[in-house]
PDB file as gemmi writes it, atoms N, CA and C in Angstrom:
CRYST1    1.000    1.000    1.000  90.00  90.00  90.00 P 1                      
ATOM      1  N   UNK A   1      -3.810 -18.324  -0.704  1.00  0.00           N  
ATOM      2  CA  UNK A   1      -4.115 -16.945  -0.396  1.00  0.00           C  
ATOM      3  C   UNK A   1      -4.875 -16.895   0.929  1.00  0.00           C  
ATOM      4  N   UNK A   2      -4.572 -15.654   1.699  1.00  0.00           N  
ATOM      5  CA  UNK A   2      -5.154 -16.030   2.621  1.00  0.00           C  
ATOM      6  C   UNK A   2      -6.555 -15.244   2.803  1.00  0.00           C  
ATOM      7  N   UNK A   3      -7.230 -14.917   3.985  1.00  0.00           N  
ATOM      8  CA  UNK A   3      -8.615 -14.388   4.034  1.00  0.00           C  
ATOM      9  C   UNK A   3      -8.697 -12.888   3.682  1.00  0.00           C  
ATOM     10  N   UNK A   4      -9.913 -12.298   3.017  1.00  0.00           N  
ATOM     11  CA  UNK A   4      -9.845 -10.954   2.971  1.00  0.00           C  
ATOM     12  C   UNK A   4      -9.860 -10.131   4.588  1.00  0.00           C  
ATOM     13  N   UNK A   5      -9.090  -9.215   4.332  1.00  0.00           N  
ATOM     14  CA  UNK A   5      -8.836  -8.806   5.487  1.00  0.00           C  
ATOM     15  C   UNK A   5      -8.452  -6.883   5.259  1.00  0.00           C  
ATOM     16  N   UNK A   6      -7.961  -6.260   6.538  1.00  0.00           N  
ATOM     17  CA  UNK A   6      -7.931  -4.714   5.781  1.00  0.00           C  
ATOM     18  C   UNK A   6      -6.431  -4.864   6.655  1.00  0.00           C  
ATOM     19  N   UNK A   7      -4.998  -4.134   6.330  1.00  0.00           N  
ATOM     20  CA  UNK A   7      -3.920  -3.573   6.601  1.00  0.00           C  
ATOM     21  C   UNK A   7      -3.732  -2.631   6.605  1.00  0.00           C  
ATOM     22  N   UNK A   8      -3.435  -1.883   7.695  1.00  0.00           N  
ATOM     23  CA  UNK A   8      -2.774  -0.088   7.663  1.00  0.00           C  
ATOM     24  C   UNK A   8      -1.400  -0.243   7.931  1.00  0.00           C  
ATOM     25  N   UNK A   9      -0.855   0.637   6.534  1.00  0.00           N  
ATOM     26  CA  UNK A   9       0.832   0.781   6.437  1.00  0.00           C  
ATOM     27  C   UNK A   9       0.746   2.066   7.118  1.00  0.00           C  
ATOM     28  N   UNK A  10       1.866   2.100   7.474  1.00  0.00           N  
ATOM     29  CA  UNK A  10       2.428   3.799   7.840  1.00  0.00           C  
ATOM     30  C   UNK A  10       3.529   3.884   6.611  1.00  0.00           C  
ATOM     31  N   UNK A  11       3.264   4.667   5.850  1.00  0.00           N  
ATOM     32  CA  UNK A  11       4.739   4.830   4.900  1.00  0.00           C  
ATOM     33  C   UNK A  11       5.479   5.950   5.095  1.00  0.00           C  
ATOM     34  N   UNK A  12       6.623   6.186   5.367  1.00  0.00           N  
ATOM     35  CA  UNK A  12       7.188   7.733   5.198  1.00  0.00           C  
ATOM     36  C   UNK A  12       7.660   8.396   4.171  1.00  0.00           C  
ATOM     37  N   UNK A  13       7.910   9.989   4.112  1.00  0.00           N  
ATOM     38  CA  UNK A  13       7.941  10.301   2.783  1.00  0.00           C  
ATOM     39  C   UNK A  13       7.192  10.502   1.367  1.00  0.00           C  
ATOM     40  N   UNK A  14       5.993   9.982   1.701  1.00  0.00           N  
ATOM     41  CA  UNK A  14       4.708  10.601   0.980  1.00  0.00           C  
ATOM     42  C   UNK A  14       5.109  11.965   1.121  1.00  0.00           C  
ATOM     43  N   UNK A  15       4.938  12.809   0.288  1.00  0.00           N  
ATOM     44  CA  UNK A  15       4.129  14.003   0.438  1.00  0.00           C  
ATOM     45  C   UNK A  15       3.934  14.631  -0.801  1.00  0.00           C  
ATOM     46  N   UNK A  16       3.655  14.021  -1.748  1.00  0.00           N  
ATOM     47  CA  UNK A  16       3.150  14.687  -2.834  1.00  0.00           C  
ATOM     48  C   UNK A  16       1.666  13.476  -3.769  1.00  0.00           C  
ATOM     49  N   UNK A  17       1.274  14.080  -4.786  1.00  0.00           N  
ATOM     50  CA  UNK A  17      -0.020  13.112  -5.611  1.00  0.00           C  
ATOM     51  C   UNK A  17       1.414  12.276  -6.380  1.00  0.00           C  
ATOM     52  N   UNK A  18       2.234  12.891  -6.804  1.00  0.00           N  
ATOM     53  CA  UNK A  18       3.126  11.402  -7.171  1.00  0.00           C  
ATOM     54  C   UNK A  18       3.465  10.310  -6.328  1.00  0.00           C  
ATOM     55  N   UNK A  19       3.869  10.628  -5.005  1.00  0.00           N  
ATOM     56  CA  UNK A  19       4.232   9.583  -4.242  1.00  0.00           C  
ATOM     57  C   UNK A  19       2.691   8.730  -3.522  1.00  0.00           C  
ATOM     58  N   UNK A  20       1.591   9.427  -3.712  1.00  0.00           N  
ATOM     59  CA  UNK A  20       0.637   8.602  -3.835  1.00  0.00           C  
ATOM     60  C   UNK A  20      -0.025   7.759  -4.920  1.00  0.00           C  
ATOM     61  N   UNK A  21       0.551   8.431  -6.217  1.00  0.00           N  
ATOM     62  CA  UNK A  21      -0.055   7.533  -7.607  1.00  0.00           C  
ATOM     63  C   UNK A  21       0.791   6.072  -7.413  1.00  0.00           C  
ATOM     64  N   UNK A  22       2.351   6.230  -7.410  1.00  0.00           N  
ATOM     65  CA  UNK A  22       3.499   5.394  -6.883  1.00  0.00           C  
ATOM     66  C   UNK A  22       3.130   4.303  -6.274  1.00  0.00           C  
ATOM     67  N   UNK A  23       2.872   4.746  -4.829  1.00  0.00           N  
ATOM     68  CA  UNK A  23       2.544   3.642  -3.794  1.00  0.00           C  
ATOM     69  C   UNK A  23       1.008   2.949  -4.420  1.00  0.00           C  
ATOM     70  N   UNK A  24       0.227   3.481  -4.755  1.00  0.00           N  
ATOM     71  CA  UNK A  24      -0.842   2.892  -5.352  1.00  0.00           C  
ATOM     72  C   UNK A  24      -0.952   2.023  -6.859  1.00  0.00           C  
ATOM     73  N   UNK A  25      -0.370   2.458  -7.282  1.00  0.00           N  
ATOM     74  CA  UNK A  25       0.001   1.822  -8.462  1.00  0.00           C  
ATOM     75  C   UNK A  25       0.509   0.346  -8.439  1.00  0.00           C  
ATOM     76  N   UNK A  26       1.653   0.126  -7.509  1.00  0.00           N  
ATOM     77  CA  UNK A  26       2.604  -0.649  -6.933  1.00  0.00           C  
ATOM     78  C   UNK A  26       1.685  -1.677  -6.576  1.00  0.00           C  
ATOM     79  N   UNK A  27       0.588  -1.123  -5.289  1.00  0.00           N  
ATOM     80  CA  UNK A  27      -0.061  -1.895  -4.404  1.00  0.00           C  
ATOM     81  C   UNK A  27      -0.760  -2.463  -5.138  1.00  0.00           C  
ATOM     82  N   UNK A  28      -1.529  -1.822  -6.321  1.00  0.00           N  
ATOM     83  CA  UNK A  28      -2.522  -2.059  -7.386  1.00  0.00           C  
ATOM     84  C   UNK A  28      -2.324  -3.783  -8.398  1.00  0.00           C  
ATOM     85  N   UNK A  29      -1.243  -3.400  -8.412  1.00  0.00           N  
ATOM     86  CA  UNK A  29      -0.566  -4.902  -9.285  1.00  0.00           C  
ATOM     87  C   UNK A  29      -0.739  -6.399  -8.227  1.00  0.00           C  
ATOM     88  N   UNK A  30      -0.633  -6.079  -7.152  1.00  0.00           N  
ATOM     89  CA  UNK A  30      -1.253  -7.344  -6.445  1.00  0.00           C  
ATOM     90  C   UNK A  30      -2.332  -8.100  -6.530  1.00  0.00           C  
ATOM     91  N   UNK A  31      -2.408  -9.514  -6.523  1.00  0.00           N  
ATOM     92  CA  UNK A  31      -3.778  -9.974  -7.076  1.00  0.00           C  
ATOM     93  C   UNK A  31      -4.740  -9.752  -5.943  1.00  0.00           C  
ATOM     94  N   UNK A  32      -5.703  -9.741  -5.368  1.00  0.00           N  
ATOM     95  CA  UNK A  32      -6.497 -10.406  -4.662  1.00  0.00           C  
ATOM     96  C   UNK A  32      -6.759  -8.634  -3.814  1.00  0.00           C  
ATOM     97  N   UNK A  33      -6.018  -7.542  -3.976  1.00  0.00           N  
ATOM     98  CA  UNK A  33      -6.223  -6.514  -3.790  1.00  0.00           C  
ATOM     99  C   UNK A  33      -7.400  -6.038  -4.181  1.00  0.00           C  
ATOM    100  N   UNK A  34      -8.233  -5.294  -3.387  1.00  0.00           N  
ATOM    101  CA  UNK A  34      -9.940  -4.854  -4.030  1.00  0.00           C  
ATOM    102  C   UNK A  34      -9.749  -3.567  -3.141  1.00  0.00           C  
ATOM    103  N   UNK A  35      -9.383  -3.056  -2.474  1.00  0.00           N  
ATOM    104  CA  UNK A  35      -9.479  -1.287  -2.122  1.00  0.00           C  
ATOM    105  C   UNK A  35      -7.909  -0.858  -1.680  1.00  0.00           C  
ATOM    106  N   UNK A  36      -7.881   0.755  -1.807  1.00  0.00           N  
ATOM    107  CA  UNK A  36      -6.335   0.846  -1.767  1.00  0.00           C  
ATOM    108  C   UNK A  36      -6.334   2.787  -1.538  1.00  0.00           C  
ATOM    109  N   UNK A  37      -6.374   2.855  -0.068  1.00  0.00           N  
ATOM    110  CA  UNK A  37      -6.975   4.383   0.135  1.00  0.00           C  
ATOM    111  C   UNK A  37      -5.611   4.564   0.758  1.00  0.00           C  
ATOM    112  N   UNK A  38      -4.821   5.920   0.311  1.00  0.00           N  
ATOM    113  CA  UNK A  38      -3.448   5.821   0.740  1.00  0.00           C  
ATOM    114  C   UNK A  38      -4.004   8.149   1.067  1.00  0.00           C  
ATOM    115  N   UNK A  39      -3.595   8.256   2.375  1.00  0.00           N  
ATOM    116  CA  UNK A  39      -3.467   9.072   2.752  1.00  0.00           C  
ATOM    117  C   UNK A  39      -2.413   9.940   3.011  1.00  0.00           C  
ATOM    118  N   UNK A  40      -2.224  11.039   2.371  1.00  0.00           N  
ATOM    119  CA  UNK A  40      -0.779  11.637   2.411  1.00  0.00           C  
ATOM    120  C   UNK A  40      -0.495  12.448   3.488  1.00  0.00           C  
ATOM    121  N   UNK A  41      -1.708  13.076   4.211  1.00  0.00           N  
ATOM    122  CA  UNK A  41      -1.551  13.937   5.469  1.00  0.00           C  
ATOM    123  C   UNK A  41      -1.104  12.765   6.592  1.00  0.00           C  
ATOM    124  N   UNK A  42      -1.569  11.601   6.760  1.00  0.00           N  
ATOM    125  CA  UNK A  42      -1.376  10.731   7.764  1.00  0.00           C  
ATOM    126  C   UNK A  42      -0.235  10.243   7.513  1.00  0.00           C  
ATOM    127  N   UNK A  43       0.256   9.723   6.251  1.00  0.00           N  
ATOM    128  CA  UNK A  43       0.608   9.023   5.954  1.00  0.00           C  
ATOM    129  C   UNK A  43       0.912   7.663   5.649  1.00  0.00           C  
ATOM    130  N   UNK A  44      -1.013   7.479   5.579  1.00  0.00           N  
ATOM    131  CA  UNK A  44      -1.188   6.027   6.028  1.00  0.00           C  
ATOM    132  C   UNK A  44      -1.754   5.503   4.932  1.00  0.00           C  
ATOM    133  N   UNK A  45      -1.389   4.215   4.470  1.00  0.00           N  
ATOM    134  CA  UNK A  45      -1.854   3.336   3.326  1.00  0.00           C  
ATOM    135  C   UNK A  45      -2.715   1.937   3.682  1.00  0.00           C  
ATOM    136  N   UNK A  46      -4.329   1.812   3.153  1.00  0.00           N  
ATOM    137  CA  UNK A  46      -4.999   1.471   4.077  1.00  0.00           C  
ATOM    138  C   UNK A  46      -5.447   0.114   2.954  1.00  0.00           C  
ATOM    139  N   UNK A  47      -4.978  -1.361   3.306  1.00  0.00           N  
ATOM    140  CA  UNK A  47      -5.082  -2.188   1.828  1.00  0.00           C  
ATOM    141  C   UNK A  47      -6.212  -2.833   2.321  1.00  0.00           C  
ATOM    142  N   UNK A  48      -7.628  -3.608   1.746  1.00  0.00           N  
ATOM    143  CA  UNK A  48      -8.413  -4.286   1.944  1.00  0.00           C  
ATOM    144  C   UNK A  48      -8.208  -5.501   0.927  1.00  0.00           C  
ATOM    145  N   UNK A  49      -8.635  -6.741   1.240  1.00  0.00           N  
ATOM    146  CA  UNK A  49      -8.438  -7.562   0.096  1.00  0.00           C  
ATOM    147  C   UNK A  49      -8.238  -9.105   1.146  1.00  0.00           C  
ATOM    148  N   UNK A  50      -7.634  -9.902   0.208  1.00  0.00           N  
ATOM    149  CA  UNK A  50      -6.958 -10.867   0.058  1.00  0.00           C  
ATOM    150  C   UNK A  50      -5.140 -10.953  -0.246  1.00  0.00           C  
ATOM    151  N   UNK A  51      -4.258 -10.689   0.529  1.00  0.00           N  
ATOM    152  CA  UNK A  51      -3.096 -10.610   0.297  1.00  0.00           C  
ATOM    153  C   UNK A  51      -2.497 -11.279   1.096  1.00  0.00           C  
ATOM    154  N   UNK A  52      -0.933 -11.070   1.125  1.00  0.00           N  
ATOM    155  CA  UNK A  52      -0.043 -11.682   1.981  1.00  0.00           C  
ATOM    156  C   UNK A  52       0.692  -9.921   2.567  1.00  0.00           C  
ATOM    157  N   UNK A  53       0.849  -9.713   3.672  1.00  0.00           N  
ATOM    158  CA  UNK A  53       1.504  -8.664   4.335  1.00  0.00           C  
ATOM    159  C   UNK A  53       2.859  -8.464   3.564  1.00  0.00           C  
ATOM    160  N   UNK A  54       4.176  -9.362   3.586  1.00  0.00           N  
ATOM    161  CA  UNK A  54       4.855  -9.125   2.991  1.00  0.00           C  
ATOM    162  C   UNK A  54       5.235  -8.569   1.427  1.00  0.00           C  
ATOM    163  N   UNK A  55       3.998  -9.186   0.887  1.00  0.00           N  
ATOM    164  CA  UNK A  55       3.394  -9.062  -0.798  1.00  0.00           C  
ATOM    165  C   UNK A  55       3.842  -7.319  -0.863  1.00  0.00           C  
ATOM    166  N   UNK A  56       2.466  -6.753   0.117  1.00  0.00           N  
ATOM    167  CA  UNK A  56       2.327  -5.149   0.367  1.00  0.00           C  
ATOM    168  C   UNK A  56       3.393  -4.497   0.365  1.00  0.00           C  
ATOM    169  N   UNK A  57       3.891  -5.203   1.208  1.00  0.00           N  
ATOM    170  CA  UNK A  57       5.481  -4.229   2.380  1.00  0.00           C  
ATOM    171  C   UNK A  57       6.592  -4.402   0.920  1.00  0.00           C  
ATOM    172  N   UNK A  58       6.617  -5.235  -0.017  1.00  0.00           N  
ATOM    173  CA  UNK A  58       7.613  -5.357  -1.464  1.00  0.00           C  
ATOM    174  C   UNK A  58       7.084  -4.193  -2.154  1.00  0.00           C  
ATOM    175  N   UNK A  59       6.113  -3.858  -2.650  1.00  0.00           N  
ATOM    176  CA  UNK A  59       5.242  -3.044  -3.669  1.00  0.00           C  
ATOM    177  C   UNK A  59       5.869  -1.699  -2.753  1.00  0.00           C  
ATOM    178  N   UNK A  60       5.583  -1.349  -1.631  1.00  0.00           N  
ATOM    179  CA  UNK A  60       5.585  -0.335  -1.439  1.00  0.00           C  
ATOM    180  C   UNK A  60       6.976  -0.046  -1.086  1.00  0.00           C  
ATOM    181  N   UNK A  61       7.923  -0.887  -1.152  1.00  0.00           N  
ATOM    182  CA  UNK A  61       9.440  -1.069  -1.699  1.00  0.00           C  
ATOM    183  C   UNK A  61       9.567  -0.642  -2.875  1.00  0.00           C  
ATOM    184  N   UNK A  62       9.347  -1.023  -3.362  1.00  0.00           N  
ATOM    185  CA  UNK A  62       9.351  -1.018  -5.106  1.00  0.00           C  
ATOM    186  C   UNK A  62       8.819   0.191  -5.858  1.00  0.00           C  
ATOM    187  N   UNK A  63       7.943   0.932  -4.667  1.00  0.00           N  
ATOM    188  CA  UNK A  63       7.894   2.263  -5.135  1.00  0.00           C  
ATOM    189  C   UNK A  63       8.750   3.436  -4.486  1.00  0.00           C  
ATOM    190  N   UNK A  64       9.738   3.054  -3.613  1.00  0.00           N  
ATOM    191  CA  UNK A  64      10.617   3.932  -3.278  1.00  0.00           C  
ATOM    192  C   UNK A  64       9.801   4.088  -1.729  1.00  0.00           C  
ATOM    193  N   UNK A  65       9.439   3.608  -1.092  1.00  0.00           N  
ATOM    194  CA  UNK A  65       9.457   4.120   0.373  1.00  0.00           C  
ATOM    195  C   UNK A  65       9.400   2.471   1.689  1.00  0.00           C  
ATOM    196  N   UNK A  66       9.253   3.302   2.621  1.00  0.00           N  
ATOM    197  CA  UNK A  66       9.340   1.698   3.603  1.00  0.00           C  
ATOM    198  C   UNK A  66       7.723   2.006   4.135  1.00  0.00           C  
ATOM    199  N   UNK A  67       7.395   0.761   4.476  1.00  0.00           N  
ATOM    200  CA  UNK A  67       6.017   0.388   4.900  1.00  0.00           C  
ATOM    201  C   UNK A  67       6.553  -0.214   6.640  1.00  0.00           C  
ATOM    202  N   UNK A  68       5.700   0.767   7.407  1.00  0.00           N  
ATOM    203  CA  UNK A  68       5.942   0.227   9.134  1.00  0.00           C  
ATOM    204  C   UNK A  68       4.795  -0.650   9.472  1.00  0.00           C  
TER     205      UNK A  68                                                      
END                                                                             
């Protein structure tokens, strides 16, 4: 695993509290994840933790949108 660190996604297609429970939920199941502030006006998903980038960019696949 690598160092804790913070990532900002851009996701598109947010725009509702479902497509933020979604993407959070998703992100949530990752281990080593410890904060997870996903903004729907920006559209920006903001991960702190211990992860792998690609890990993120799957989850937020997996909830139906793309991570830039």
């Amino acid at each position: 695993m690598s160092a804790e660190h913070t990532n900002t996604y851009l996701v598109g297609g947010m725009s509702c509290d479902h497509c933020e429970a979604a993407v959070r939920d998703q992100v949530a199941k990752i281990g080593g994840v410890k904060a997870i502030d996903v903004d729907l006006a920006s559209k920006q998903v903001v991960v702190r933790g211990e992860f792998e980038d690609a890990t993120v960019r799957a989850a937020i696949a997996a909830a139906g949108y793309d991570a830039a």
